[in-house]
N, CA, C and O atoms as CSV, one atom per row, in Angstrom:
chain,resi,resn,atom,element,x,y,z
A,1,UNK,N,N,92.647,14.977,67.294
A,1,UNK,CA,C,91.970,16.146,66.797
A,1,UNK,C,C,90.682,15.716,66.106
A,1,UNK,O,O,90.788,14.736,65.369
A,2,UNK,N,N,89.548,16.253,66.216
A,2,UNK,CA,C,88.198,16.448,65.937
A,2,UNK,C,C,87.848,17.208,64.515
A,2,UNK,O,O,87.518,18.375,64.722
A,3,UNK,N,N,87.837,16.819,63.062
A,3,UNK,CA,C,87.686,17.652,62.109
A,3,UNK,C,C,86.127,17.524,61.959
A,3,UNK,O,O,85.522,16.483,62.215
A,4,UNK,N,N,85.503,18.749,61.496
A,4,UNK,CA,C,83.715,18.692,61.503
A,4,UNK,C,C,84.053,19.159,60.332
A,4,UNK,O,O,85.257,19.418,60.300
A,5,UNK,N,N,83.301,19.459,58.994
A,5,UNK,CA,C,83.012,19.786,57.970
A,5,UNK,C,C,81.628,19.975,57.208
A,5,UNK,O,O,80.840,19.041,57.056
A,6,UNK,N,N,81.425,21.137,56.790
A,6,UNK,CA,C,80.050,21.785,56.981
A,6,UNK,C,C,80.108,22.421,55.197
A,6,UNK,O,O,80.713,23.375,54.707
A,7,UNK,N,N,79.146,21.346,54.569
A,7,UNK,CA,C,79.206,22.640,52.928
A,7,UNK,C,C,77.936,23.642,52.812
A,7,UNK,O,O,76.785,23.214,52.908
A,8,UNK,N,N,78.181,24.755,52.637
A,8,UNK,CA,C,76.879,25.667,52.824
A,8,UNK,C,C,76.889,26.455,51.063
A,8,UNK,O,O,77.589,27.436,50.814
A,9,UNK,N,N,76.303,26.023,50.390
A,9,UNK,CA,C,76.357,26.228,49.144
A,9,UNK,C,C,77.889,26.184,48.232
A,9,UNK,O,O,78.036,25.125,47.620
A,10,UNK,N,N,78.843,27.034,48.101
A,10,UNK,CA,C,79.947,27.092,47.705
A,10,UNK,C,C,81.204,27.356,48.872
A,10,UNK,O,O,82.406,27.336,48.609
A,11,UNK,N,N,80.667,27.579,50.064
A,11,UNK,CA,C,81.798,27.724,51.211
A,11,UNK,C,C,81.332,26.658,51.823
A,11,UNK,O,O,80.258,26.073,51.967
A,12,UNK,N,N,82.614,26.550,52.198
A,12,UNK,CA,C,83.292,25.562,52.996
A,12,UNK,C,C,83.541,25.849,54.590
A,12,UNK,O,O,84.027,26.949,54.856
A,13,UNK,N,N,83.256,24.974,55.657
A,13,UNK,CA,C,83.639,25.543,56.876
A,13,UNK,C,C,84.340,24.046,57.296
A,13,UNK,O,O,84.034,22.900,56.964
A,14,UNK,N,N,85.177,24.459,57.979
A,14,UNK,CA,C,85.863,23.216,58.783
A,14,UNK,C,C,86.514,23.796,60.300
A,14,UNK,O,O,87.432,24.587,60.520
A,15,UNK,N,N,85.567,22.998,61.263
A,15,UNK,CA,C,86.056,23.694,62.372
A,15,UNK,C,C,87.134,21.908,63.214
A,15,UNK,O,O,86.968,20.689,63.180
A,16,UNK,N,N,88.039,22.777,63.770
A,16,UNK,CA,C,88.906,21.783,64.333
A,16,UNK,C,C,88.779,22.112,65.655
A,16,UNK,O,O,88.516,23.248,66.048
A,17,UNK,N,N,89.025,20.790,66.624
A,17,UNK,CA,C,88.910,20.914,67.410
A,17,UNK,C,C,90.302,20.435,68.068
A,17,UNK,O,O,90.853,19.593,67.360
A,18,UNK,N,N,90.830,20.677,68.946
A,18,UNK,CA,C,92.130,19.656,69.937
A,18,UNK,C,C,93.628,20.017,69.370
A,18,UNK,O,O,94.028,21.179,69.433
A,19,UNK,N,N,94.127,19.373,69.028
A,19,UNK,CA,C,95.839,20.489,68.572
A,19,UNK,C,C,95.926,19.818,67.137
A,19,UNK,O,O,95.675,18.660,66.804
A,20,UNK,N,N,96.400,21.007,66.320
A,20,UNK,CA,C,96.823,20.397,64.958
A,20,UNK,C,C,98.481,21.015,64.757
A,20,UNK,O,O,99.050,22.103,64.836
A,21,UNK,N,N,98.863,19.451,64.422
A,21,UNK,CA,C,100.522,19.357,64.684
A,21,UNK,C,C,101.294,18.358,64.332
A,21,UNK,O,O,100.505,17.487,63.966
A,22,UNK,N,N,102.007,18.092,64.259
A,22,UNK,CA,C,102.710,17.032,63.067
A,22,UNK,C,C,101.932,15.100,63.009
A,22,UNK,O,O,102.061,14.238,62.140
A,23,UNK,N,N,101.241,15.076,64.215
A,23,UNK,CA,C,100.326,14.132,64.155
A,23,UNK,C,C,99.367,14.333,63.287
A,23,UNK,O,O,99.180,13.497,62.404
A,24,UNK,N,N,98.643,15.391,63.371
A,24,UNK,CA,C,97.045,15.057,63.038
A,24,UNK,C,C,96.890,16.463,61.799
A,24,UNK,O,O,95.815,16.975,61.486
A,25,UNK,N,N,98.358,16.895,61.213
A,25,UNK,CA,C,98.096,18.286,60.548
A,25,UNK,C,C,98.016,17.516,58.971
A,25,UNK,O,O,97.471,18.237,58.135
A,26,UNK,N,N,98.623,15.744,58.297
A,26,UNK,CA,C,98.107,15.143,57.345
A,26,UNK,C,C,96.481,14.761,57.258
A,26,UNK,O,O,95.803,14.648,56.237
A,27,UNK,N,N,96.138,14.624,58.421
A,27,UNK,CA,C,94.641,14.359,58.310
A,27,UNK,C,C,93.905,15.607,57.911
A,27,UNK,O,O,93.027,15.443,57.064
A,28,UNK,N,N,94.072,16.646,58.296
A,28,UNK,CA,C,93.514,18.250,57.949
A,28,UNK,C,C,94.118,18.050,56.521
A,28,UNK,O,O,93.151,17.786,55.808
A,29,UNK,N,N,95.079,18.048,55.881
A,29,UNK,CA,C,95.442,18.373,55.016
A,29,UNK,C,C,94.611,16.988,53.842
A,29,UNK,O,O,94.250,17.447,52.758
A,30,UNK,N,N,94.415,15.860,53.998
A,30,UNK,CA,C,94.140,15.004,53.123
A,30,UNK,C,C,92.067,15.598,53.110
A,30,UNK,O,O,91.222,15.647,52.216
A,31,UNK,N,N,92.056,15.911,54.537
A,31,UNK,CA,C,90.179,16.396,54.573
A,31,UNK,C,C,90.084,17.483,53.433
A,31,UNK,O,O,89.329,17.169,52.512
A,32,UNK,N,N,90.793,18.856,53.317
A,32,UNK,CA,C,91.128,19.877,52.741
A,32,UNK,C,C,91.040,19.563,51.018
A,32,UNK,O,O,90.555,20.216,50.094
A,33,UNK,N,N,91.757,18.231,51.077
A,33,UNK,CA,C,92.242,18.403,49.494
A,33,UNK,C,C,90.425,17.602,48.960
A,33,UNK,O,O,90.053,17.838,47.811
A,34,UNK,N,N,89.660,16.882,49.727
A,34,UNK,CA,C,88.899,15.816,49.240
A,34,UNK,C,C,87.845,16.792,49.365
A,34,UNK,O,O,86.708,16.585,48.942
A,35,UNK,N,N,88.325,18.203,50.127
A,35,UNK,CA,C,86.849,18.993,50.215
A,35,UNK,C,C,86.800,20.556,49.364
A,35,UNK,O,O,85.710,20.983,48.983
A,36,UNK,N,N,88.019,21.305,49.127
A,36,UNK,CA,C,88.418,21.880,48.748
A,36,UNK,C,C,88.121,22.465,47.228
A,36,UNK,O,O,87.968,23.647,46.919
A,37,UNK,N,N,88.083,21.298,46.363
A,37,UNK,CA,C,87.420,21.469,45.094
A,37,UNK,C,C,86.202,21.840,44.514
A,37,UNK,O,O,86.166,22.358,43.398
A,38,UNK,N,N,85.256,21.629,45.145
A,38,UNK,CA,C,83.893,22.132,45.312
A,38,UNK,C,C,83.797,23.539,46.102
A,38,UNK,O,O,82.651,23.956,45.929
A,39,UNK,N,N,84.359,24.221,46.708
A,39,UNK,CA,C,83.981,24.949,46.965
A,39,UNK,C,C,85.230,26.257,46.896
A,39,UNK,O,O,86.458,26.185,46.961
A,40,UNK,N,N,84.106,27.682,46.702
A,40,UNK,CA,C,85.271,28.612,46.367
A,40,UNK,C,C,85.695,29.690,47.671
A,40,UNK,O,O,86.447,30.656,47.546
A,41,UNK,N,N,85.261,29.419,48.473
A,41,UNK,CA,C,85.736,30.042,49.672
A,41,UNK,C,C,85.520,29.059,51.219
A,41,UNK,O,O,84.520,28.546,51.721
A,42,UNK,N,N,86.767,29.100,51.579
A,42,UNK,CA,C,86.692,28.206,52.928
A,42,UNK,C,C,86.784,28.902,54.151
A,42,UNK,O,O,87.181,30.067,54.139
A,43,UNK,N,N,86.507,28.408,55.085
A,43,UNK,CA,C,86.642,29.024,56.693
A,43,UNK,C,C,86.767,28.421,57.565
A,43,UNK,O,O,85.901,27.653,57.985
A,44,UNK,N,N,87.902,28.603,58.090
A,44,UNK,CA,C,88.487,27.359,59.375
A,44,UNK,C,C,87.667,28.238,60.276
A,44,UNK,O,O,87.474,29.441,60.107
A,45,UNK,N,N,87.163,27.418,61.352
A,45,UNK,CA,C,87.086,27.681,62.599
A,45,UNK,C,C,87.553,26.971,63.501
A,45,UNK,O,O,87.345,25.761,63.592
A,46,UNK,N,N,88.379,27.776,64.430
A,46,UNK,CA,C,89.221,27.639,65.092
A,46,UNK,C,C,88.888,27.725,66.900
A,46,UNK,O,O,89.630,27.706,67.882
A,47,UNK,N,N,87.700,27.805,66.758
A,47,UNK,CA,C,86.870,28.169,68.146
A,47,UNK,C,C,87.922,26.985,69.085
A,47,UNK,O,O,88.895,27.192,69.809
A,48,UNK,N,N,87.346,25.942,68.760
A,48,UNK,CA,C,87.563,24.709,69.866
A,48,UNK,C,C,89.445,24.062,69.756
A,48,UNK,O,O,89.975,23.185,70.439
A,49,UNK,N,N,90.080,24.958,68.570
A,49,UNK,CA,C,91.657,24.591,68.576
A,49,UNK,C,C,92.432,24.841,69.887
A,49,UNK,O,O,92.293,25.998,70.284
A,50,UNK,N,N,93.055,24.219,70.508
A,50,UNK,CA,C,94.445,24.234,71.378
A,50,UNK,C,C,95.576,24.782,71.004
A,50,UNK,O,O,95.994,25.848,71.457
A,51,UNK,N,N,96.036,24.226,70.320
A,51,UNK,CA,C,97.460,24.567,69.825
A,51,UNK,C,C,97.722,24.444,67.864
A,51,UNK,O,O,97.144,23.715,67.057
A,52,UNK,N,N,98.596,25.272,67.690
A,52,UNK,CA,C,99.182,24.474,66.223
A,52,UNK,C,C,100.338,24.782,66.129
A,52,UNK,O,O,100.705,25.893,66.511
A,53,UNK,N,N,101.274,23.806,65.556
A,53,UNK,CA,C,103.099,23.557,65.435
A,53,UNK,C,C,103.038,24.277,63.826
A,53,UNK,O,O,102.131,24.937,63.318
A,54,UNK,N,N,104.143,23.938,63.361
A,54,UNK,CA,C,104.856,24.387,62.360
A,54,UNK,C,C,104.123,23.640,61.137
A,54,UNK,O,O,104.130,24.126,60.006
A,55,UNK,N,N,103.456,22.356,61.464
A,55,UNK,CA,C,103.207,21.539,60.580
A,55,UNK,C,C,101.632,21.692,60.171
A,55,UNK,O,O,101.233,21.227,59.103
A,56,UNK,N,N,100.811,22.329,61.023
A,56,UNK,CA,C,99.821,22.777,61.008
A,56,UNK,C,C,99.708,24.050,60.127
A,56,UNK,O,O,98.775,24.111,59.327
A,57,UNK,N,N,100.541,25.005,60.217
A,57,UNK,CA,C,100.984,25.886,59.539
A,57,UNK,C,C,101.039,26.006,58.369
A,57,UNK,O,O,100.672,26.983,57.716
A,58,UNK,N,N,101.696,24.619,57.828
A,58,UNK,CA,C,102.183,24.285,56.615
A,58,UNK,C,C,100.921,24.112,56.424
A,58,UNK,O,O,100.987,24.894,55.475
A,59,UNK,N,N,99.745,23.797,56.435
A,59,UNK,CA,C,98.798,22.862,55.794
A,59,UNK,C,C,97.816,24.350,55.652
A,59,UNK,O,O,96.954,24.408,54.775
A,60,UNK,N,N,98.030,25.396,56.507
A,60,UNK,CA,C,97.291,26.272,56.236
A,60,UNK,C,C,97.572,27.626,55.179
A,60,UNK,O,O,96.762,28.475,54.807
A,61,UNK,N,N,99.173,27.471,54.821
A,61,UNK,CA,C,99.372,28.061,54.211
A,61,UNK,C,C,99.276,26.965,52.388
A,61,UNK,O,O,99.012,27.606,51.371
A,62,UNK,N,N,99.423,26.028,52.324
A,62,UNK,CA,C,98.560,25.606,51.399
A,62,UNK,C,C,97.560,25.527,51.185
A,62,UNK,O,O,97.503,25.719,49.971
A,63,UNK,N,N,96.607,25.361,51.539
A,63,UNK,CA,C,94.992,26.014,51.571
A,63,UNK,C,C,94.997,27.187,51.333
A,63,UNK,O,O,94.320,27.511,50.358
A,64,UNK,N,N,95.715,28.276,52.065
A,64,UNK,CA,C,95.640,29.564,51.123
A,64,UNK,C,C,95.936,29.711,49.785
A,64,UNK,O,O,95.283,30.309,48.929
A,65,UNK,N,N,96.906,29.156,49.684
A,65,UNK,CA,C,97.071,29.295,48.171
A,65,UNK,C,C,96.453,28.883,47.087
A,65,UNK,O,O,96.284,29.458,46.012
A,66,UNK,N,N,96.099,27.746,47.484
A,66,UNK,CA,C,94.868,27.100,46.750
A,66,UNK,C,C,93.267,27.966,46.628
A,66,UNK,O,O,92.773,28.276,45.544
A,67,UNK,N,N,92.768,28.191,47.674
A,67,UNK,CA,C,91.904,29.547,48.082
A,67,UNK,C,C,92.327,30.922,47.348
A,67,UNK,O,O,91.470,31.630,46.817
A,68,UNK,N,N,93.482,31.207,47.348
A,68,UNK,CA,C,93.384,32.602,46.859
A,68,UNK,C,C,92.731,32.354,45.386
A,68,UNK,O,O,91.821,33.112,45.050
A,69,UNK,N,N,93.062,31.550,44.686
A,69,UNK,CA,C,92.804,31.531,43.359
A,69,UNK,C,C,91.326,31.145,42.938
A,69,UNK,O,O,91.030,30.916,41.765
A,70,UNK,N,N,90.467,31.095,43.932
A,70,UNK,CA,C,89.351,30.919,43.895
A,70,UNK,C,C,88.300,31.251,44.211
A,70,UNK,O,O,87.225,30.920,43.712
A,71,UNK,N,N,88.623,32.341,45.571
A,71,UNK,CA,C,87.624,32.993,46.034
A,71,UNK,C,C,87.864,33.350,47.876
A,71,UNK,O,O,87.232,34.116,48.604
A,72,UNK,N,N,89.015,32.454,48.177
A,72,UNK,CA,C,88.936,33.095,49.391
A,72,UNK,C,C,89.065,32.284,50.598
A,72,UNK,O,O,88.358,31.300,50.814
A,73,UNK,N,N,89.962,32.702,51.368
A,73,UNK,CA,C,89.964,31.897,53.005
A,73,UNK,C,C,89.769,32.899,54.041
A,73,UNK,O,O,90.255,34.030,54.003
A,74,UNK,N,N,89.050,32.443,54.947
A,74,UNK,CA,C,89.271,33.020,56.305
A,74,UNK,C,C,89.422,31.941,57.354
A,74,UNK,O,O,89.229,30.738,57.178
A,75,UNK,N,N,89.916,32.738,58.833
A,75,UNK,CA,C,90.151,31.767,59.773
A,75,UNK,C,C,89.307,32.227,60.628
A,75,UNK,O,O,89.519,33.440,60.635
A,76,UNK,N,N,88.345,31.959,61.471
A,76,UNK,CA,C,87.918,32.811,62.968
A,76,UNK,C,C,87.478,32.146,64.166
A,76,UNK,O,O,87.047,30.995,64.224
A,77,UNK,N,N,87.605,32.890,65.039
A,77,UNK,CA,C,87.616,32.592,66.320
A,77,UNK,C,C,88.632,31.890,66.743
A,77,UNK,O,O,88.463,30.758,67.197
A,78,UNK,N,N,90.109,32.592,66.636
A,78,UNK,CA,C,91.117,32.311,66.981
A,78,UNK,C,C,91.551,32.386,67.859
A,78,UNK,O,O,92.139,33.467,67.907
A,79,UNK,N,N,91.747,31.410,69.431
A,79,UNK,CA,C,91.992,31.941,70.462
A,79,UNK,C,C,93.277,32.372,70.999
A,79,UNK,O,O,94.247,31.920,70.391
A,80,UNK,N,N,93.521,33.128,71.978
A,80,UNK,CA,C,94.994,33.965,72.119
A,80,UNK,C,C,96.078,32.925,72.003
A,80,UNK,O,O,97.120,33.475,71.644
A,81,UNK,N,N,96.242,31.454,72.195
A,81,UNK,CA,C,97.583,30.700,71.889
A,81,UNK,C,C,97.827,31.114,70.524
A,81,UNK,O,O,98.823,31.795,70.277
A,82,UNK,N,N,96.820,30.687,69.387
A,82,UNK,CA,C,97.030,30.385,68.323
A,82,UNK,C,C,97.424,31.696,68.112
A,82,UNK,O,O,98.613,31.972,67.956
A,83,UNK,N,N,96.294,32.777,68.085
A,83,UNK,CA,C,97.268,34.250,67.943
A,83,UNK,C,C,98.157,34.489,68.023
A,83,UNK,O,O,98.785,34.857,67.031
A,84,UNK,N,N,98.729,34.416,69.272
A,84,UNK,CA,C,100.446,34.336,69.186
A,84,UNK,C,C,101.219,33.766,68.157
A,84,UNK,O,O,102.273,34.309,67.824
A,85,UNK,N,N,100.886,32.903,67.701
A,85,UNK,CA,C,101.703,31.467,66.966
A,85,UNK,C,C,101.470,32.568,65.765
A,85,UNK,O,O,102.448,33.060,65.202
A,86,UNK,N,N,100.144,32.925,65.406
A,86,UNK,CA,C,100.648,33.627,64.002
A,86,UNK,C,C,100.731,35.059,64.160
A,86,UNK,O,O,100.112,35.662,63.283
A,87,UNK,N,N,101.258,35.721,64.938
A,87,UNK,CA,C,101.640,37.215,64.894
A,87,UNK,C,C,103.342,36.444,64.821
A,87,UNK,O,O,103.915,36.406,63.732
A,88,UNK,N,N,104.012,35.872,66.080
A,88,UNK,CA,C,104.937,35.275,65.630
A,88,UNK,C,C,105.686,35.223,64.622
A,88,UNK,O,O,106.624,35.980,64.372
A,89,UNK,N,N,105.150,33.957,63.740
A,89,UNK,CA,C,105.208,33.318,62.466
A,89,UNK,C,C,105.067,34.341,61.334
A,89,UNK,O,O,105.886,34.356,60.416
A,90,UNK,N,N,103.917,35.295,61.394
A,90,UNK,CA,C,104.009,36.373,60.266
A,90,UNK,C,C,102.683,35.953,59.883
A,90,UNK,O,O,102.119,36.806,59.198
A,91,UNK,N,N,101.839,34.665,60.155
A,91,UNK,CA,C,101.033,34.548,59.514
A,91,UNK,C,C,99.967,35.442,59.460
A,91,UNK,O,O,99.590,35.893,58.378
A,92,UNK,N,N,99.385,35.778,60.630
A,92,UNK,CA,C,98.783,36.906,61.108
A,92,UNK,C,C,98.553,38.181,59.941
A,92,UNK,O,O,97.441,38.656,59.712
A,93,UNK,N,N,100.073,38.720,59.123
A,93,UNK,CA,C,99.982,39.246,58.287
A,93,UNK,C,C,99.476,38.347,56.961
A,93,UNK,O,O,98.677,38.939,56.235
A,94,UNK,N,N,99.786,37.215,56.631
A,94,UNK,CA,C,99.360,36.758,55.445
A,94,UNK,C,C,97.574,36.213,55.071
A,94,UNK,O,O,96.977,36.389,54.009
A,95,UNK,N,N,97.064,35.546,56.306
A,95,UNK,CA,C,95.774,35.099,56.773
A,95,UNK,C,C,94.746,36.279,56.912
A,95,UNK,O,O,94.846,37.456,57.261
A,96,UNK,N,N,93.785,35.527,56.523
A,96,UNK,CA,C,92.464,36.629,56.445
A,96,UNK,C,C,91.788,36.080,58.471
A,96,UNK,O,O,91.412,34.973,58.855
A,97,UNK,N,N,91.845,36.730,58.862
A,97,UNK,CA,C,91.518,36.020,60.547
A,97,UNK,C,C,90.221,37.113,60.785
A,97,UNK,O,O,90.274,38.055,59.994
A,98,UNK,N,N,89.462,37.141,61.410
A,98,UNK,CA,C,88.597,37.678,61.704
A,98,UNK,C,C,87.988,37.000,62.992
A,98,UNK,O,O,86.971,37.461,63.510
């Protein structure tokens, strides 16, 4: 997986590319925590993602939480696999997706 990371004053963008999943969902998660602090609203982009497992999941629902208390997450350009995965999962309801 391909992590890019982009700071545009106080947001944060991180677009992934290739599958995030019990391989490569600690590397998102260790990028997240080293980037996360500086800024009060983040935004995955998800344009170039494949797939994400359960473990990917996990890493995004910590980032929310961390985000809510600060200003804010979104996800976008989610393509129809991943959609599925979070209408599924419920995430769909919890995630700001656009």
């Amino acid at each position: 997986m391909k992590i890019t990371r982009n700071m545009n004053g106080n947001t944060l963008t991180v677009a992934l590319e290739g599958r995030l999943d019990t391989t490569t969902a600690p590397e998102l998660e260790q990028t997240l925590k080293d980037s996360m602090d500086a800024a009060s609203e983040l935004t995955l982009d998800f344009e170039k993602l494949e797939y994400i497992s359960s473990a990917g999941l996990r890493v995004l629902l910590s980032a929310h939480k961390v985000m809510a208390k600060k200003g804010g997450m979104k996800v976008v350009n989610v393509n129809e696999i991943v959609s599925e995965v979070f209408d599924v999962t419920g995430f769909a309801d919890i995630l700001n997706i656009e």
